[in-house]
C-alpha positions in Angstrom: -5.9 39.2 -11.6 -3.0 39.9 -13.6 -2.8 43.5 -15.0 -3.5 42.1 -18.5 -7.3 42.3 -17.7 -9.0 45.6 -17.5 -11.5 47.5 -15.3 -14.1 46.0 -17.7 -13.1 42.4 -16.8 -12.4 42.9 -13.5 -16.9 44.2 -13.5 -17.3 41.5 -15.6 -16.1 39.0 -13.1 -18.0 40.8 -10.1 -20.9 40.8 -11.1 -21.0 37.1 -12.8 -20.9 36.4 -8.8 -24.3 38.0 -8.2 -25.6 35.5 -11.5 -24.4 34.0 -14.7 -25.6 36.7 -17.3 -25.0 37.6 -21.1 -22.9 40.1 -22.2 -26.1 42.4 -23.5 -27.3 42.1 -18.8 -23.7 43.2 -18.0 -24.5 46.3 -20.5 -27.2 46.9 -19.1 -26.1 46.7 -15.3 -23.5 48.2 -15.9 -25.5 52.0 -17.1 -27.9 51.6 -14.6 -25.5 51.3 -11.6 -24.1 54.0 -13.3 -20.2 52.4 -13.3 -18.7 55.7 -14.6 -15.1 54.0 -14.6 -15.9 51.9 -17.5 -15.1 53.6 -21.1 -15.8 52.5 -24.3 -19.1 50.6 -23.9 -20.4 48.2 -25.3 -17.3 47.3 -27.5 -15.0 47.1 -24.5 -17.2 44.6 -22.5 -17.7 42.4 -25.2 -13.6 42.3 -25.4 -13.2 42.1 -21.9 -15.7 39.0 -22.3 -13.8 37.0 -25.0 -10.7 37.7 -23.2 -12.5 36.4 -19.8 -14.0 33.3 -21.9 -10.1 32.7 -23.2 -8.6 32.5 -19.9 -11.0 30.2 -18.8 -12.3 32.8 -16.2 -15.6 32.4 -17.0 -17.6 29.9 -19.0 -20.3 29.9 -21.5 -23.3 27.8 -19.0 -26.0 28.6 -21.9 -27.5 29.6 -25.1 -30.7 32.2 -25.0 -32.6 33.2 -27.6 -35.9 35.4 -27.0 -38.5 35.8 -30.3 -36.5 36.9 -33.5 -33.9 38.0 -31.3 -30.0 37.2 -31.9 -28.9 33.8 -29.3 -27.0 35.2 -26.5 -24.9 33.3 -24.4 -24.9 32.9 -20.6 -21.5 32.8 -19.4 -20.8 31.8 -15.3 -17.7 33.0 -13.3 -15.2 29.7 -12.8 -13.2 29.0 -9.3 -10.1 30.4 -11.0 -11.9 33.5 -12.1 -13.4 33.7 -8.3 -9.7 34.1 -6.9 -8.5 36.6 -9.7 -11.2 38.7 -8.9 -10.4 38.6 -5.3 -6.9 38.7 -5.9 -6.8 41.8 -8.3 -9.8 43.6 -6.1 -7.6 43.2 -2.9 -4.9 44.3 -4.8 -6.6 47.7 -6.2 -8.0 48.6 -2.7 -4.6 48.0 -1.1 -2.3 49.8 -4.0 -2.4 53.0 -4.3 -2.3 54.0 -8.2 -2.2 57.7 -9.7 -4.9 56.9 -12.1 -7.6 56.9 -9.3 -10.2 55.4 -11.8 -8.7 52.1 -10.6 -9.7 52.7 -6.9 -13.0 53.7 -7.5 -13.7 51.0 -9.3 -12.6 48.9 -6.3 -14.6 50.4 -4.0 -17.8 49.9 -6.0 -16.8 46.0 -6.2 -15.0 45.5 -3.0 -18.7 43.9 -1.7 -17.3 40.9 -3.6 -14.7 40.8 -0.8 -14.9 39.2 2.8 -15.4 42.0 5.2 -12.1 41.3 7.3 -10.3 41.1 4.1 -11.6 44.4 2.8 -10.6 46.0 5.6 -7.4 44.6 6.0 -6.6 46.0 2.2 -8.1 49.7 3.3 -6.1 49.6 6.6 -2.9 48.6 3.9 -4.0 51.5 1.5 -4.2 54.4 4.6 -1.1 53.5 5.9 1.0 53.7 1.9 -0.9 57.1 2.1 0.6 58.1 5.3 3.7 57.7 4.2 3.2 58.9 0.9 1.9 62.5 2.7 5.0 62.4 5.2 7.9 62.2 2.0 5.3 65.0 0.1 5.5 67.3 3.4 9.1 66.1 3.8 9.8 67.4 -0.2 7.8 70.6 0.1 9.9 71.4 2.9 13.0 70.7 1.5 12.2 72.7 -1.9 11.1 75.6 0.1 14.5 75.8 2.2 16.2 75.9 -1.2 14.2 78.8 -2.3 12.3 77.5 -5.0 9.1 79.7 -5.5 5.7 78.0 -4.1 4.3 78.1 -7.3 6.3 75.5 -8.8 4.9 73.3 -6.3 1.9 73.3 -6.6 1.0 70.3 -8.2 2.9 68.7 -5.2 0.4 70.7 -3.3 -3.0 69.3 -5.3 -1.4 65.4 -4.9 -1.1 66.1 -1.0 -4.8 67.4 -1.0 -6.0 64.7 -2.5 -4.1 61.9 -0.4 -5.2 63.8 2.7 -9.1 63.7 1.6 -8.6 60.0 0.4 -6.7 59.2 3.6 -10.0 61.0 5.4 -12.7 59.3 3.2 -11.1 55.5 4.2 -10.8 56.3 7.2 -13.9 57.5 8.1 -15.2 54.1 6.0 -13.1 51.8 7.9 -14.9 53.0 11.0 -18.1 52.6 9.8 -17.4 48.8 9.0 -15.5 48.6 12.1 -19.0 49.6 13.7 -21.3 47.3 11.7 -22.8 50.3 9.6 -22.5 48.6 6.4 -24.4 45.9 5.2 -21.9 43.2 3.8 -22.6 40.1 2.0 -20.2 38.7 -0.4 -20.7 36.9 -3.3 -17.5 35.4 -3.9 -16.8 31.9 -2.0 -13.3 31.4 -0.8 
């Protein structure tokens, strides 16, 4: 999925693979599955779905309307909104980003994923962090030889810390699907 379609969309999409919902379900899913990395509800998810609906991602499929209630449209994920959600999920898990709202959100969607291709994407991700960590340790090094005071690196410090627990935490999930811990079904058809 191009970067021209939020977090937001990029929910949207997933979870129109579980079932073809209306905007007001999404909402609702989305607080009760407690999707932290989504900001601005419900204005930005009713953007995110026009925007969707434009690019012929999804598709209105029906027209609700319960008692005195406002209609409410039932929109459906299309093929082509299938392989951008793949696409930009694979891309997200693989990538890493410094706003790390972007991999979270990945991880809480990757389900939507085939197992061997979510792995394939984490195993991608650990080894851009391994290399990341060796130039950081190769840079710390080199700023101390000059004599530059610690304490002017320690940002450089915090970003190491938190690629080495990242690097840890994928790790230690990669195992567990490598050992048939997780349950994993997919909802999106190849």
């Amino acid at each position: 999925m191009a970067q021209r379609h939020s977090l937001v969309g990029l929910t949207v999409l997933a979870l129109l693979t579980v079932r073809p919902s209306h905007p007001y379900e999404l909402h609702r899913f989305i607080l009760d599955t407690h999707k932290d990395y989504i900001t601005g509800l419900p204005r930005s998810l009713y953007h995110a779905v026009e925007r969707l609906a434009k690019d012929e991602l999804i598709v209105p499929s029906k027209t609700d309307r319960e008692g005195r209630r406002p209609e409410r449209t039932v929109y459906e994920i299309t093929a082509e909104g299938r392989q951008e959600l793949v696409t930009r999920l694979r891309q997200l898990l693989e990538k890493p980003d410094p706003d790390r709202r972007a991999f979270v959100a990945a991880v809480s969607l990757m389900g939507c994923l085939p197992l061997p291709e979510a792995q394939r994407a984490l195993r991608g991700r650990a080894a851009t962090i391994e290399g990341v960590l060796a130039g950081m340790e190769a840079h710390l090094r080199a700023m101390a030889d000059s004599g530059l005071p610690a304490i002017l690196m320690l940002e450089v410090e915090c970003e190491q810390a938190l690629y080495t627990a990242e690097l840890g935490w994928i790790r230690g999930l990669l195992d567990r699907l490598d050992k048939g811990e997780l349950d994993w079904e997919t909802t999106v058809e190849m």
